[in-house]
N, C-alpha and C positions, 0 to 999 in steps of 0.2 A: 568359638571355643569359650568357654564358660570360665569364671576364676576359680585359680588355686586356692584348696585352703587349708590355714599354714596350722601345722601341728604344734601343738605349744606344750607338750609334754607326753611322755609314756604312762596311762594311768595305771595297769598292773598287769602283771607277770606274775604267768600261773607256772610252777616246778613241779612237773612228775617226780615223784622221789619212791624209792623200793621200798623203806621202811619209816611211814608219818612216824611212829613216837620217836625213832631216834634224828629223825631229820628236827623235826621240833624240838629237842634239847638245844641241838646245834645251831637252828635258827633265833633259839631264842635267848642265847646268849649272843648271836652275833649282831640280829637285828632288835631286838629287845634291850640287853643289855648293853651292850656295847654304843650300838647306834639310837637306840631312844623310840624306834616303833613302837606301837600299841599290837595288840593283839586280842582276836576273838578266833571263834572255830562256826561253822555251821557245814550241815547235812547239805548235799545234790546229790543226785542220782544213788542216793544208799550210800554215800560213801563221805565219814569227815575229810575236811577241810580246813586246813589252819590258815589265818587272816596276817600278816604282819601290815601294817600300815602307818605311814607318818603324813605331811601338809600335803606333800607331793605325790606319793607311789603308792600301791597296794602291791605287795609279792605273796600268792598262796601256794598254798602245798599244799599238792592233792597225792592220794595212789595211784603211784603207776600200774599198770596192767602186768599181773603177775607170769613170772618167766622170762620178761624183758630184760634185755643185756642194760649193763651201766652207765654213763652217759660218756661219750665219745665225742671230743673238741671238734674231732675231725669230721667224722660226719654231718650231715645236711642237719640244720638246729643249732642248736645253743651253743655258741663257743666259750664265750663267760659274759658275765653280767658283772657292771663297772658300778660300783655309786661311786658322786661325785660328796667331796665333804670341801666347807669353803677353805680352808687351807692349808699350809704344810705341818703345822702345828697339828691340828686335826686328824691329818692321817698316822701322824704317831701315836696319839693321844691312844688311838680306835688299835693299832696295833698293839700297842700294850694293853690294850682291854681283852683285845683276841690271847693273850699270851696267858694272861689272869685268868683265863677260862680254860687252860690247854689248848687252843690251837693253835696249830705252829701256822705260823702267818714268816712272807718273807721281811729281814728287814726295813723298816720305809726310806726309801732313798730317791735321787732324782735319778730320772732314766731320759737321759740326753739326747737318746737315738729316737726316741717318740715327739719330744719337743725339750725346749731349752728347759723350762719349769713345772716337766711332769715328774710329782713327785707322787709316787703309789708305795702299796702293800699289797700281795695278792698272796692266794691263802685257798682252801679245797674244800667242799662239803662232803658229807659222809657219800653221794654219790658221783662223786669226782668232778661235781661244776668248779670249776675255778671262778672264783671270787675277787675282786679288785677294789679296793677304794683308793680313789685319786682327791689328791685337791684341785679346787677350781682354778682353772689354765688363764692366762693374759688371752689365749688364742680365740677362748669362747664367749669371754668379756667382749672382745674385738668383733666377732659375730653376729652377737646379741647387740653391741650398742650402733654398726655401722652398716645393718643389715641392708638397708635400702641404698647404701651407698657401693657394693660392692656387687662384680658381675659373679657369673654363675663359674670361672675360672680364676678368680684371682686368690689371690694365697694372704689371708688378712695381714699377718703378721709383716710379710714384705709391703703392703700397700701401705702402713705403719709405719714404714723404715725400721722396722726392729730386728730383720735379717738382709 
């Protein structure tokens, strides 16, 4: 058997959306303005494409194929898309940016039930993706720095003693 090889990030997500111009106000106050993305456009197959990109991610938006239903959590696809921002401070910061622009984002708070110091906002695009930005977890820290120390069932935070 041949070796794994390890993914070291998502490079980019492409969002069908029903209507580019207005999906592009919205993404460009959320990921433009709020979050710091850059932004370009280019043509495939006859049809723009809006670029948002930062160090990390590229997210486009393309059209969706006309007559298509809205987007659905529940069905097979996209249930929502999370960024990560590095802390608690930061997820407020980005919530009150989302507010400054009209959209109603929830308030950012810690959600216990997910883990001890998950704190998020999530918040809806004009075709019903639910949207989240969290700050960065102890849990992925723990991941990322003890990766080769841990089996493929252990639970970092307990191998830690920090549950």
């Amino acid at each position: 058997m041949s070796e794994t090889v390890e993914v070291i990030g998502i490079d980019h997500i492409y969002l069908a959306v029903r209507d580019v111009t207005a999906s592009e106000r919205f993404y460009d106050a959320v990921l433009a303005q709020v979050l710091g993305f850059r932004k370009n456009d280019f043509t495939l197959g006859g049809a723009r494409h809006v670029q948002y990109y930062n160090r990390q991610l590229g997210i486009v938006l393309r059209p969706a194929r006309a007559g298509t239903p809205g987007h659905d959590p529940g069905a097979p696809g996209l249930h929502h898309l999370c960024l990560r921002v590095a802390e608690p401070a930061d997820v407020e910061r980005a919530a009150a940016g989302l507010g400054a622009h009209g959209i109603e984002a929830s308030r950012p708070r810690l959600y216990p039930e997910y883990a001890p110091d998950y704190c998020a906002t999530f918040f809806t695009d004009p075709d019903g993706i639910r949207l989240e930005i969290v700050a960065h977890r102890l849990m992925r820290s723990l991941v990322r720095d003890h990766w080769d120390e841990l089996t493929e069932f252990e639970d970092p935070m307990r191998k830690a003693g920090l549950v």
